[in-house]
N, C-alpha and C positions, 0 to 999 in steps of 0.2 A: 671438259672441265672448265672450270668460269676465268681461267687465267687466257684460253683460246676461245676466238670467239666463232667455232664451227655454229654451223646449223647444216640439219640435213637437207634443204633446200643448193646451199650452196655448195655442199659436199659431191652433191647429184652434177652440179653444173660443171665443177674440174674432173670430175672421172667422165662425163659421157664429153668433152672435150679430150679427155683424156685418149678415151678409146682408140677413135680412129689412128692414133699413133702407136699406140700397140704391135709388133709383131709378135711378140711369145704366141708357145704352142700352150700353156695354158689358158683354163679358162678364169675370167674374173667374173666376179662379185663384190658391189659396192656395199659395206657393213660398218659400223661403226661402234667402237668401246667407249661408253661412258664412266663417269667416275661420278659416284654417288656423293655430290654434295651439295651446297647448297642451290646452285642452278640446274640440278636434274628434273624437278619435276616440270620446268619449262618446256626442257627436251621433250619429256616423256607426253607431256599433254601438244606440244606444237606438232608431233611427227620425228619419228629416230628411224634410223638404219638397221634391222633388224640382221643378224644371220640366219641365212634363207628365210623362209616367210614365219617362224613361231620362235625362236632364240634370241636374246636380249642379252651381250657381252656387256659386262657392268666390273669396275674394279670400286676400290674406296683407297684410300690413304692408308699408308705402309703401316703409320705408327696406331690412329684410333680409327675405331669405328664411327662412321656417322652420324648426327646427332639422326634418331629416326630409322636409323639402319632396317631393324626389321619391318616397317611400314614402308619403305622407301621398296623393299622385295616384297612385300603385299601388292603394293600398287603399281607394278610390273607385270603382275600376276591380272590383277582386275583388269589392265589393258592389254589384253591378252597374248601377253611375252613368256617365254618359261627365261628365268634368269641365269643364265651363265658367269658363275665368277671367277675374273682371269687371277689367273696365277696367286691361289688362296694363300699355297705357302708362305708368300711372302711377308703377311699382315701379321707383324708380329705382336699384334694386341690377341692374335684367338691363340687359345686352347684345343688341347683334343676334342673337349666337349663340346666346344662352339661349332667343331667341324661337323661332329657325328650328328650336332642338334641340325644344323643344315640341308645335311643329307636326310635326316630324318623326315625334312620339312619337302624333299623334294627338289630341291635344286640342285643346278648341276656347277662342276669345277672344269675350269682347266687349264692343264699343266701349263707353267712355261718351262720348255724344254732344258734350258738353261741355268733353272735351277737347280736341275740334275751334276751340273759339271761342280758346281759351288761358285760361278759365278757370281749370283750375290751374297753369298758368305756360307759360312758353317749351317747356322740354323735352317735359314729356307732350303739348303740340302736335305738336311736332316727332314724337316718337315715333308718334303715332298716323295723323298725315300717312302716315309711313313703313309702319307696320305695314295699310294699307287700301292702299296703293299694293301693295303684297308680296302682296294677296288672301289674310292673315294672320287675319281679322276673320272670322267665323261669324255672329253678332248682333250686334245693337244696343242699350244705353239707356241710361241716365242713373240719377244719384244725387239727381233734381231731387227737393229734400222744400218746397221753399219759391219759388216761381214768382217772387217779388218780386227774391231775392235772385242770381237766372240772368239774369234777363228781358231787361238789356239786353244782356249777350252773347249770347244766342239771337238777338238783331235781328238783331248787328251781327256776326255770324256770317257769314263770308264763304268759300264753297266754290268748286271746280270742276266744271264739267260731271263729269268722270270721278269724282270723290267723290260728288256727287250720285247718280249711279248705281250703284255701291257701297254706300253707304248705301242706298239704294231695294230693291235686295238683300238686305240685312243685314237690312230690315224686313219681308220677306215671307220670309225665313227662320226670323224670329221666328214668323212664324203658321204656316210649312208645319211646322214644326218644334217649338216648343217648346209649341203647343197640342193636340196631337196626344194 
C-alpha cells in the first residue's frame, strides 16, 4: 500500500537473508498482498510477488472500493495474474451481488479465518458465514500477526460440521493450488 514503501526487489532481499536463519520444518514461500490503490499499478507493471507462479493476493480498503476497481482486476488479469481477494467479507461497501458479479467474472476469495470467530464484528461474520455457504471461498487464512491478541477467539470459535468441511477444502486448495 502507498503508506509502506515495500517493492518486490527489496522484499526478495530480507526473506533470502531471512532464510538461512530459519529452522522450521515448514516450507516458505516469498508472496506478497497488495492493496488496490493508487500506487498499484507501479507494483503491478515494476514486478509483484505472486502466490506460486499464477495468483495475485490483492485486498482494497474496508470502507470503498477503488477508484477503477474493476480495471484495476482486468489489468491483473492482462499481466497474467488470476486475482485473489483477501478477506472479501470484510469490505463493507459490497453487496451480495457485487460478490456473485465477481465470481461470475472469475475471480477467486479468500477467507480470513478470523472472521469466522466475529473478530471483526457482527457483519463480516455474517458475510463470511454467507459467502462459504454460497461455495464463494477458493482459500483460506488470516491476518493473524500477533497469536496473543486472536487467541481467544480462535478457542472460542465455534463452527458447523458443514463449515468445518469447507474450510478443510479451502486448506488443501491452498497447497494443491497456491504452492504449485
Amino acid at each position: 500500500m502507498q503508506d509502506y514503501p515495500n517493492n518486490a526487489a527489496m522484499l526478495r532481499e530480507h526473506f533470502e537473508s531471512f532464510l538461512p536463519h530459519y529452522k522450521g520444518s515448514m516450507q516458505l514461500h516469498l508472496a506478497a498482498e497488495y492493496m488496490l490503490d493508487a500506487s498499484f499499478a507501479d507494483h503491478l507493471h515494476h514486478g509483484v510477488l505472486p502466490l506460486g507462479q499464477e495468483y495475485l493476493l490483492v485486498e482494497t480498503s474496508y470502507m470503498n472500493a477503488p477508484v477503477g476497481f474493476q480495471d484495476m482486476l482486468l489489468d491483473i488479469w492482462h499481466h497474467g495474474y488470476r486475482p485473489v481477494l483477501a478477506h472479501p467479507e470484510r469490505y463493507m461497501y459490497m453487496e451480495e451481488s457485487d460478490y456473485a458479479a465477481l465470481k461470475a467474472k472469475g475471480y477467486d476469495f479468500q477467507l480470513n479465518l478470523l472472521s469466522l470467530s466475529g473478530y471483526y464484528g457482527r457483519r463480516p461474520k455474517q458475510v463470511s458465514e454467507y459467502l462459504l455457504k454460497q461455495g464463494y471461498y477458493n482459500y483460506v487464512g488470516t491476518d493473524l500477526h500477533h497469536l496473543e491478541r486472536y487467541e481467544d477467539y480462535l478457542y472460542d470459535m465455534k463452527l458447523t460440521r458443514l463449515q468445518l468441511d469447507a474450510i478443510e477444502q479451502l486448506f488443501e486448495n491452498n497447497e494443491q493450488r497456491l504452492d504449485a
